[in-house]
Every structure is written in C-alpha cells, then in structure tokens.
Steps between C-alpha positions, in 0.01 A plus 500: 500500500513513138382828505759613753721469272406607208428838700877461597611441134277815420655731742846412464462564118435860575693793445498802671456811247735780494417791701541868369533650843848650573541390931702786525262745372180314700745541850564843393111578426405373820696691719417807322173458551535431865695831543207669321259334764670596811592819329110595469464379855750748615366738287139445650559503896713852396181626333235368807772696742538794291088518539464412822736717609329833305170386623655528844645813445246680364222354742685438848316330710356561843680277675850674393402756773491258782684662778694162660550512906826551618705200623643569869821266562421263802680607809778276638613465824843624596791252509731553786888450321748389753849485434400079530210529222574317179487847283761697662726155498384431168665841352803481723560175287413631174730845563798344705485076412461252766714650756297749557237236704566508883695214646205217617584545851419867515130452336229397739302254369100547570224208467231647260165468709209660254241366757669675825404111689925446589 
C-alpha cells in the first residue's frame, strides 16, 4: 500500500515538458502528405492504363475479331384490340379525361377463363 502511494506522490509531482511542435503546422503536414499519397495513386492507375492501353493497341488481340451472332427479337403473338381492350380505353382517357370511358351499362363484362374449363 505504502508503495501505492508513493508511486501516486511520484506521478502527480510530474510535469509535462513543453512541446516544440506547432498543431497547426503537424494538421497541415499531414494532410499534405495524404494529398501526395492519393495523388501518386492517381498518378499510378493513369500510368498502368496509359500502358495497357498502348500494349493493346499496338498488339490487338485475337479475340477482338470475334464475329458475335446476331440477336433475332422473339416473335409475339398478335393482340386482338377491341374498342373494349384496356389500351384503346386507356388513351381515350389520357387524350379526352374520364368522360371519354363508355357508360358501364354499354360494356359487356367477360369472365377471364385462361383454362377454357367454364
């Protein structure tokens, strides 16, 4: 215990010494040597382009004459429009606002059946 505190004693009787670095100066140091670094980063990755990109152009390689296939757009079956479909009511809407829809009386409502068994 006794030693405790005389440990205490002997660290409270310290002073810290006076520093000569300016923090202003060590912040400013810092960053500019962190622009420097990503800087030379940059300045790298430009470089390994630069290269690759003469290698490629004086030595093309095979594979740059690689004929692709041609992509032939699937074929869709035709959609019969009726003047009933949602498209053509769908404009009428857009061009001429609600009133353009057909009173619900006049439309003839269908079940939709995908499997034919009604």
């Amino acid at each position: 215990m006794e030693s405790e505190n005389e440990f205490e004693e002997r660290l409270r009787s310290l002073i810290p010494a006076r520093s000569s670095a300016d923090p202003i100066a060590a912040a400013f140091e810092a960053g500019s040597r962190s622009a420097r670094r990503r800087t030379r980063i940059w300045q790298m990755t430009s470089l390994a382009a630069a290269l690759l990109a003469g290698i490629q152009l004086l030595h093309p390689a095979e594979f740059s004459h690689v004929r692709l296939p041609l992509v032939q757009p699937a074929q869709t079956a035709a959609i019969s429009l009726t003047d009933e479909s949602e498209l053509p009511m769908a404009r009428a809407v857009l061009d001429h606002g609600i009133d353009a829809l057909p009173s619900p009386q006049a439309m003839t409502i269908r079940k939709s059946d995908p499997t034919n068994s009604l």
